[in-house]
C-alpha positions as a Python dict, from the first residue, in 0.01 Angstrom:
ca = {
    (1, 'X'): (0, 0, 0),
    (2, 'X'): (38, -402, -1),
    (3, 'X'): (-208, -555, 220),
    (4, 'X'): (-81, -891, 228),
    (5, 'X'): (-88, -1096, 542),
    (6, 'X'): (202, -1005, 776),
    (7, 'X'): (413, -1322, 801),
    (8, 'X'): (486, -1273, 1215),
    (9, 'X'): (791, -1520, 1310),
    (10, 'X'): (852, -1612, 1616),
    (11, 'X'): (1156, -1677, 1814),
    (12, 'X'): (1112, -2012, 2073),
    (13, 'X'): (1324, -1875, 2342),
    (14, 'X'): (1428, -2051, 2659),
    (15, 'X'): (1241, -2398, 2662),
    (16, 'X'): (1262, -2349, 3041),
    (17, 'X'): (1081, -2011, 3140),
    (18, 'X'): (763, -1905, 3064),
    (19, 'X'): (792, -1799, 2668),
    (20, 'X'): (623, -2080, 2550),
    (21, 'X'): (366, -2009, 2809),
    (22, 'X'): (294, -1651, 2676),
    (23, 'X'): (333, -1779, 2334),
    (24, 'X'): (43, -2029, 2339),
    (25, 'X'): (-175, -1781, 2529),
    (26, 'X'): (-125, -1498, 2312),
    (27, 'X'): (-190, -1697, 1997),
    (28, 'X'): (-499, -1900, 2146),
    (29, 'X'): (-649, -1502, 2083),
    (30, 'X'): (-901, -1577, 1788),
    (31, 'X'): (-804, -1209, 1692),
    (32, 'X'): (-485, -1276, 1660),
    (33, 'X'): (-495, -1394, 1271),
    (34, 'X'): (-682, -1095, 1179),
    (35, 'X'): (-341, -911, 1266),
    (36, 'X'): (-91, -1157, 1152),
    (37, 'X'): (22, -1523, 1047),
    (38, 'X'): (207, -1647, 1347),
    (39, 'X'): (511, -1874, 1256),
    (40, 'X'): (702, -2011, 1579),
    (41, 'X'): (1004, -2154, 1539),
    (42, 'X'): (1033, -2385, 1774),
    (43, 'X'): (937, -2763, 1860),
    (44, 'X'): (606, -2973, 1820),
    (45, 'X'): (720, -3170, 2095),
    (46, 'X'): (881, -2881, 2341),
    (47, 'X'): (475, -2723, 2258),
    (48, 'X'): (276, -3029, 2325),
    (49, 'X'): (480, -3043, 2677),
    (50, 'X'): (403, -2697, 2800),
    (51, 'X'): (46, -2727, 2664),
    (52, 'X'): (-23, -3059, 2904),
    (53, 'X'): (163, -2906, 3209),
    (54, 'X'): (-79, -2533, 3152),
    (55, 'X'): (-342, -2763, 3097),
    (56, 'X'): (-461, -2600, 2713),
    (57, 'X'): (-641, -2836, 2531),
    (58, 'X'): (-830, -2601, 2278),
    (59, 'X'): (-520, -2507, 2077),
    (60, 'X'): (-299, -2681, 1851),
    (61, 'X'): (-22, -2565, 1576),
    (62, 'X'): (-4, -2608, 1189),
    (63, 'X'): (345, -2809, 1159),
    (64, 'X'): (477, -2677, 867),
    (65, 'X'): (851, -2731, 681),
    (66, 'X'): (917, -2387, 557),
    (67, 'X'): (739, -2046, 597),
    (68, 'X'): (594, -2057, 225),
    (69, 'X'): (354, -2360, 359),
    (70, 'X'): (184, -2168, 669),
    (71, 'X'): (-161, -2165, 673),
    (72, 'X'): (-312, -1841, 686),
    (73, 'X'): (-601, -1879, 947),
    (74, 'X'): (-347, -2149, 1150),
    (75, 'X'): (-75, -2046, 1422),
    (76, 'X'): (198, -2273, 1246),
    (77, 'X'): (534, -2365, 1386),
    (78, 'X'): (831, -2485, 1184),
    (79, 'X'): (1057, -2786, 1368),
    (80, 'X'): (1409, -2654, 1437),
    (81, 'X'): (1504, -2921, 1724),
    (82, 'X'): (1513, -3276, 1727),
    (83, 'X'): (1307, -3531, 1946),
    (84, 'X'): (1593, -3573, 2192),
    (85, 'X'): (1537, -3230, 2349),
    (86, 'X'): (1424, -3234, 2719),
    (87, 'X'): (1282, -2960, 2897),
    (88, 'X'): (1347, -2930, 3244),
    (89, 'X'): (1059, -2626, 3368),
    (90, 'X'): (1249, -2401, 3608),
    (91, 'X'): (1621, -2472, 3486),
    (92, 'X'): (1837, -2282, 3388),
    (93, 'X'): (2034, -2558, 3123),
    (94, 'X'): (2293, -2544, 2882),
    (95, 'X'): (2056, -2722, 2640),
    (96, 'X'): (1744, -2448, 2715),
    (97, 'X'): (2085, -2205, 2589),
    (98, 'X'): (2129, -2392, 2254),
    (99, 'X'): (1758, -2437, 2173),
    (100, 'X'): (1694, -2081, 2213),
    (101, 'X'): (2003, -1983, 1986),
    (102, 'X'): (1898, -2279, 1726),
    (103, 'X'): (1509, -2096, 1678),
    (104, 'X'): (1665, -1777, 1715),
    (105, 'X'): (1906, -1833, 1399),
    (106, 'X'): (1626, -1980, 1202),
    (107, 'X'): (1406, -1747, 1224),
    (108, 'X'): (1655, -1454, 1164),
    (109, 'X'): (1776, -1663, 826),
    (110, 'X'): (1448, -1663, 702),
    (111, 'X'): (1390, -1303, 794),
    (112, 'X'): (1650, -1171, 595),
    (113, 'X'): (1554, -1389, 302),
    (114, 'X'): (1188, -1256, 246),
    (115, 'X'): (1043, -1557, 372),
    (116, 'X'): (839, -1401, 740),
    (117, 'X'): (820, -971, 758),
    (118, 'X'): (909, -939, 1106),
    (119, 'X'): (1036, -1097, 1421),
    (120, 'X'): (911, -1133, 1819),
    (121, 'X'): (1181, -1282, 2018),
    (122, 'X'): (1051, -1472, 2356),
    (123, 'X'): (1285, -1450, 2643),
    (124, 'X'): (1615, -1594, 2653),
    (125, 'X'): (1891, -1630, 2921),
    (126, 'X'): (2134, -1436, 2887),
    (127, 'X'): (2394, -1654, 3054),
    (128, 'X'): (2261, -2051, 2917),
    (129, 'X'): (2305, -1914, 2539),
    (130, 'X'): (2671, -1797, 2547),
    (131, 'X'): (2846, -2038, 2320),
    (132, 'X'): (3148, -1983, 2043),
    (133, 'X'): (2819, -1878, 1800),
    (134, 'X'): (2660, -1630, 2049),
    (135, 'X'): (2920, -1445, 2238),
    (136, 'X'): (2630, -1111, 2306),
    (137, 'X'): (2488, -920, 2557),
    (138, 'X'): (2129, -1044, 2455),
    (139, 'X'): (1918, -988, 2147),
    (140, 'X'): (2003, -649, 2030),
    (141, 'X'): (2381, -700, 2025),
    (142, 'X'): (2324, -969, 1816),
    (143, 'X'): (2123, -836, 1596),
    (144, 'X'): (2329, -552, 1552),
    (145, 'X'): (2611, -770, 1433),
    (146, 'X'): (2458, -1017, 1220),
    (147, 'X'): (2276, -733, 1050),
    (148, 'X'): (2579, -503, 973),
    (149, 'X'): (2425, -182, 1129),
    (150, 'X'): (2620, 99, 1257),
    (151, 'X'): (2394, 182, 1535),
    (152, 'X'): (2106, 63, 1716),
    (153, 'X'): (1873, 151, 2014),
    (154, 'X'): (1702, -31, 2249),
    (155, 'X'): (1349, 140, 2254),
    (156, 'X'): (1100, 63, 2511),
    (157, 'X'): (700, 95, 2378),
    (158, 'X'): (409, 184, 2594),
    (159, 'X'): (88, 356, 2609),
    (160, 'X'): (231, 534, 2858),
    (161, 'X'): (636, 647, 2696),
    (162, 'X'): (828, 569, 2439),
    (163, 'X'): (1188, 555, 2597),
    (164, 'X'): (1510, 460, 2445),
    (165, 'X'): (1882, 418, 2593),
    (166, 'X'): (2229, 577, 2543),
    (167, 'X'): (2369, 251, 2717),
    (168, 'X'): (2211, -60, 2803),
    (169, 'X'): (2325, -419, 2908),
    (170, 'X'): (2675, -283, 3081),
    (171, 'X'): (2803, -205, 3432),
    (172, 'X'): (2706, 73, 3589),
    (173, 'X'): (3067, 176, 3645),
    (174, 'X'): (3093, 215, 3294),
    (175, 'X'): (2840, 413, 3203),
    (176, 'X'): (3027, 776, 3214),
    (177, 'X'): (3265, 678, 2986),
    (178, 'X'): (3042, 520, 2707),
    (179, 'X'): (2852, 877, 2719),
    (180, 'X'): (3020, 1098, 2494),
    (181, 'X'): (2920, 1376, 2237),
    (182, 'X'): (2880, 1115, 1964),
    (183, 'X'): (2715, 840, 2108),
    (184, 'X'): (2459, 1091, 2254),
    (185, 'X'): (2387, 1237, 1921),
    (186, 'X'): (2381, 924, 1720),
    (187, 'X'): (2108, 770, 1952),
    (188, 'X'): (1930, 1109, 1959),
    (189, 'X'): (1925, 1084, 1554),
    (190, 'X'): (1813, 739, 1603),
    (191, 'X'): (1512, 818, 1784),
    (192, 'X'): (1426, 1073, 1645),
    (193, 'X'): (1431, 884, 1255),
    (194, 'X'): (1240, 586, 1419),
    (195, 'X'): (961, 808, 1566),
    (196, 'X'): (895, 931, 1191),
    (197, 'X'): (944, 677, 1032),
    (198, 'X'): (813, 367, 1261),
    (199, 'X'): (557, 547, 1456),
    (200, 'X'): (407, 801, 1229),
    (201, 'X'): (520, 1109, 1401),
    (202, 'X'): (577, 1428, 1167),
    (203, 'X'): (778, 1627, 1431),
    (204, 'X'): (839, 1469, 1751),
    (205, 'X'): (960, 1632, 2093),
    (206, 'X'): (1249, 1404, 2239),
    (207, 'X'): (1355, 1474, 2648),
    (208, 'X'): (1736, 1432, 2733),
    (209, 'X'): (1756, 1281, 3084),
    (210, 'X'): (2088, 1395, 3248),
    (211, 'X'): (2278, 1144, 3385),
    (212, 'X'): (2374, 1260, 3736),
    (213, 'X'): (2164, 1350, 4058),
    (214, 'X'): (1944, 1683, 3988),
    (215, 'X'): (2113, 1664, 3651),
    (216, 'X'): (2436, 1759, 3771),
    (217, 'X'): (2340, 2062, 3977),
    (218, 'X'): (2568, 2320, 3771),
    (219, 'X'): (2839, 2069, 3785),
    (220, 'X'): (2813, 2055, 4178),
    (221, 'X'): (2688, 1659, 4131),
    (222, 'X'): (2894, 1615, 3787),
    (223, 'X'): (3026, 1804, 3483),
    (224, 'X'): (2871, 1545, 3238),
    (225, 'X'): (2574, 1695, 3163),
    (226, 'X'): (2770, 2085, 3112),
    (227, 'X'): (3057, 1892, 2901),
    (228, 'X'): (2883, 1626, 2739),
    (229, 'X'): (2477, 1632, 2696),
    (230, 'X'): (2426, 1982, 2653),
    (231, 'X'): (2666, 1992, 2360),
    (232, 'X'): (2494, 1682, 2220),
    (233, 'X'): (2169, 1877, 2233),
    (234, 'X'): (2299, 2178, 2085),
    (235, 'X'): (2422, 2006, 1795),
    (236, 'X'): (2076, 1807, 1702),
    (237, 'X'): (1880, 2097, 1734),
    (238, 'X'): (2101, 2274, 1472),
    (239, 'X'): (1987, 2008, 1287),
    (240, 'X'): (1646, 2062, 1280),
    (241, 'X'): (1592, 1780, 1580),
    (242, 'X'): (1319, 1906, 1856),
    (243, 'X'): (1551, 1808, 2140),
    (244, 'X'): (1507, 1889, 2497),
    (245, 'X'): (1697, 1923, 2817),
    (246, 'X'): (1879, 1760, 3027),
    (247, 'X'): (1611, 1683, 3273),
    (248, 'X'): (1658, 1545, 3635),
    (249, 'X'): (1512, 1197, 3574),
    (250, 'X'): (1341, 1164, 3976),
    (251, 'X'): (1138, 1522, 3951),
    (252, 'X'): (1103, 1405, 3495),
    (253, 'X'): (913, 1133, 3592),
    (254, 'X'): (750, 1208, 3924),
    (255, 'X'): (604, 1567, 3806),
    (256, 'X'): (436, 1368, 3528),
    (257, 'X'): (682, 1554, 3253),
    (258, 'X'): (732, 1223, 3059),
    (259, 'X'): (385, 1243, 2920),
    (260, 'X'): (420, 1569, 2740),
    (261, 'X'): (753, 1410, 2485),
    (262, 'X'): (727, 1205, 2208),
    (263, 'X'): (1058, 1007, 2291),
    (264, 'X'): (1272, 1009, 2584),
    (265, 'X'): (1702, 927, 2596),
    (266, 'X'): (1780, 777, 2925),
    (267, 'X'): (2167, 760, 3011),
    (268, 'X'): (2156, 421, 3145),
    (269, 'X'): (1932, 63, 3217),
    (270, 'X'): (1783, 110, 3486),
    (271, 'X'): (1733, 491, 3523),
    (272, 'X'): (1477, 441, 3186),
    (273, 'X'): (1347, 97, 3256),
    (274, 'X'): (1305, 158, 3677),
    (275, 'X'): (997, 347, 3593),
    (276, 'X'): (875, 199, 3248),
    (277, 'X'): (828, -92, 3395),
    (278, 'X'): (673, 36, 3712),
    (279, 'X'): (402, 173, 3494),
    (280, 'X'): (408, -64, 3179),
    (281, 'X'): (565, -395, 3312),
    (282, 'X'): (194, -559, 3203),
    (283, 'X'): (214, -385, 2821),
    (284, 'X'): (540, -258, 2769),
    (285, 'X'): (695, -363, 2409),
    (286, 'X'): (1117, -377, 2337),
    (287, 'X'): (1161, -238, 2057),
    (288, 'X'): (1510, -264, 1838),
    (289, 'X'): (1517, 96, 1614),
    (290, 'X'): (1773, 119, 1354),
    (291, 'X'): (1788, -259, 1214),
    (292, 'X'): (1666, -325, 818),
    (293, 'X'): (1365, -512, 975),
    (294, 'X'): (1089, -516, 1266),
    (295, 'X'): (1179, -644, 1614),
    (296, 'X'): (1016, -653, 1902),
    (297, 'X'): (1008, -899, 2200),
    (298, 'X'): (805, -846, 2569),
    (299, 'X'): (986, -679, 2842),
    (300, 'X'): (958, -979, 3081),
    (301, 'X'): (1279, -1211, 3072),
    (302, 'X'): (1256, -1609, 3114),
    (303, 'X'): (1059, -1570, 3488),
    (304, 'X'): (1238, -1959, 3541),
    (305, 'X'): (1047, -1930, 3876),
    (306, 'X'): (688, -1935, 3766),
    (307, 'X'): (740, -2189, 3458),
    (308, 'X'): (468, -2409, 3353),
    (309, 'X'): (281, -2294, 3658),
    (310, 'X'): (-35, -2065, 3406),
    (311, 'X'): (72, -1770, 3664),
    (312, 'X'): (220, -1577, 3358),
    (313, 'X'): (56, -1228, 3149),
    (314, 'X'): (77, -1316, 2771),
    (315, 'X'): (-43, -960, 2762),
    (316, 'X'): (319, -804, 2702),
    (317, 'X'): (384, -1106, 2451),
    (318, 'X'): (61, -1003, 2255),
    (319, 'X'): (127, -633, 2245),
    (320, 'X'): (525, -757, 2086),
    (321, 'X'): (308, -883, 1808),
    (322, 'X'): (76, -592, 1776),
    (323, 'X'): (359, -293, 1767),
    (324, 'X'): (585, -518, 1531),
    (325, 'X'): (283, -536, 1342),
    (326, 'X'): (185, -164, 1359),
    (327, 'X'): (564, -39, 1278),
    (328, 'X'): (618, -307, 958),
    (329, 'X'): (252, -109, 823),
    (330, 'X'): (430, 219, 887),
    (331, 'X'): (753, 155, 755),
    (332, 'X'): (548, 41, 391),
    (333, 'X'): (368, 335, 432),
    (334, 'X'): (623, 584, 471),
    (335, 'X'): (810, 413, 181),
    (336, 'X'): (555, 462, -77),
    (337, 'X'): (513, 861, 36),
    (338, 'X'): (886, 917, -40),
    (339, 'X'): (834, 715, -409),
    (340, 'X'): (567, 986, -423),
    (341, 'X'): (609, 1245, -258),
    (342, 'X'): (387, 1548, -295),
    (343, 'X'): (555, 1829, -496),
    (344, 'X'): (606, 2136, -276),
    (345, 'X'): (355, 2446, -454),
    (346, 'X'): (441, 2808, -300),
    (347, 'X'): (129, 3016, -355),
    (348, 'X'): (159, 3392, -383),
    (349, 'X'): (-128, 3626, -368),
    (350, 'X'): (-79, 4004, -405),
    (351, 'X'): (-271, 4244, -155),
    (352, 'X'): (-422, 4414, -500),
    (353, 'X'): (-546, 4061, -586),
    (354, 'X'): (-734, 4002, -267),
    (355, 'X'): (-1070, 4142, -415),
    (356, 'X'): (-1074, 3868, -690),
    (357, 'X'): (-1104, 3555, -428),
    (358, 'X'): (-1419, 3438, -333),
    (359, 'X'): (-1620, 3606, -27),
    (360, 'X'): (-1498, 3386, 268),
    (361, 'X'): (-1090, 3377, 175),
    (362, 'X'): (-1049, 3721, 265),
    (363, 'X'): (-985, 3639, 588),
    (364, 'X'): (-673, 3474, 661),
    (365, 'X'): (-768, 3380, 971),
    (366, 'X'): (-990, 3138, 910),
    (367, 'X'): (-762, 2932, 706),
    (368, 'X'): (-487, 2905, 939),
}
């Protein structure tokens, strides 16, 4: 498998909130170039400022042109903004929108051209960066449209769950109607590809959260689950999915049950990420499953509120890095098995044979 450095580029974010903050913390880690070569996309200028007002003196970038110059044993940072940018800690500005979008593009463009292997995305607003050039929801809409994919899934990372979403960055008042048969099934497919593919899992148990109170109570509390996620279920596990439930999210997660899945579909925002980040707001990792490359980003947003004040974990940040690390090793790894695949051998030994094999392969038993 190639074990060439992992080109890691990064994504500035909003000048304003605290991604530069977690940036420079999580790359001041002298362990971090033993894992990666940070690239930031970004500016010199926009760094040095955050560095004076967190007061971190012991770490400087590599300015570099283009990707093919970083330094290997340097966290480097290609220019994407000119000197005229101001950052204004705190704000929420229209030019903190457009200097986010700017490193954002860059870094994606060089992405798909070879040039870095995978992509952490610091926090943007979501409102500052709508333009004519970024009409999205966030990052994963995006994404999803500049890449060409059919489908995508917001996948939360933890020590703790792996957790992914049927719907995510819409109003709750539209949540029934985005659940159907088919968008169930496609994110169950998702999952359960990304969790064998990305995270190394041969056959992985995925829990169905219903969508309603007690899961619908036998369509006392809503039909969706009877006419909509059972179905869904049904149909995955006829394809040879290990699929499971629908389970009452409240008693899911309170009785502990979350631990004992490999994956779990939540309906909706804030029914998966209530308790994800109640138990991994610290480490948690957003994942994007289903694009043609690695991304992850923390699960913080912008946190305009404590900007340039050193009150904010890089520890979320850092872990971004690791897992998009971790899933780009995976994804080579899984590749070169199905070049080479082992070639399937059935064996068959006759009972009148069983004489002939050596003294302890007579019992079964102990070979199973």
């Amino acid at each position: 498998m190639d074990r060439k450095p992992i080109l890691a580029g990064i994504s500035q974010g909003d000048i304003n909130g605290i991604g530069y903050e977690v940036i420079l913390k999580a790359l001041n880690d002298p362990l971090m170039n033993d894992i990666c070569v940070p690239v930031v996309y970004g500016s010199p200028k926009v760094a040095a400022y955050h560095r004076k007002a967190l007061n971190i003196n012991n770490f400087s970038f590599n300015n570099i042109r283009t990707a093919d110059e970083a330094n290997i044993r340097k966290a480097n940072m290609i220019n994407c903004l000119d000197d005229n940018v101001r950052v204004e800690l705190g704000k929420s500005t229209p030019q903190g929108g457009e200097a986010a979008f700017i490193s954002l593009e860059r870094a994606l463009e060089d992405l798909r051209a070879g040039k870095i292997n995978v992509l952490i995305t610091a926090p943007i607003d979501k409102k500052n960066i709508q333009s004519e050039k970024f009409n999205f929801r966030g990052h994963t809409d995006y994404l999803k449209v500049k890449t060409g994919v059919d489908e995508v899934l917001m996948f939360m990372i933890s020590e703790n769950m792996r957790i992914g979403f049927v719907t995510d960055h819409v109003p709750l008042r539209k949540v029934p109607e985005l659940i159907t048969i088919d968008s169930l099934l496609k994110k169950i497919r998702l999952m359960n590809q990304s969790l064998i593919i990305d995270f190394g899992i041969r056959k992985p148990q995925i829990a169905v959260l219903g969508l309603n109170p007690h899961a619908g109570e036998e369509t006392l509390l809503g039909a969706e689950e009877t006419e909509v996620i059972i179905p869904a279920i049904s149909k995955a596990e006829k394809e040879g999915i290990m699929v499971f439930g629908p389970f009452p999210s409240d008693g899911f997660f309170g009785a502990g049950s979350f631990t004992k899945f490999d994956g779990i579909i939540s309906m909706y925002h804030d029914q998966g990420l209530a308790p994800f980040k109640a138990l991994s707001f610290d480490s948690g990792v957003n994942f994007t499953a289903g694009l043609p490359f690695v991304r992850t980003s923390p699960v913080h947003g912008t946190a305009f509120s404590i900007a340039g004040k050193g009150e904010a974990s890089e520890n979320s940040f850092r872990q971004a890095i690791y897992l998009a690390c971790s899933i780009y090793r995976n994804r080579l790894l899984h590749a070169e098995i199905m070049k080479n695949p082992l070639k399937h051998q059935d064996i068959e030994i006759h009972s009148d044979k069983i004489d002939e094999l050596p003294p302890d392969m007579g019992n079964t038993e102990q070979h199973l």
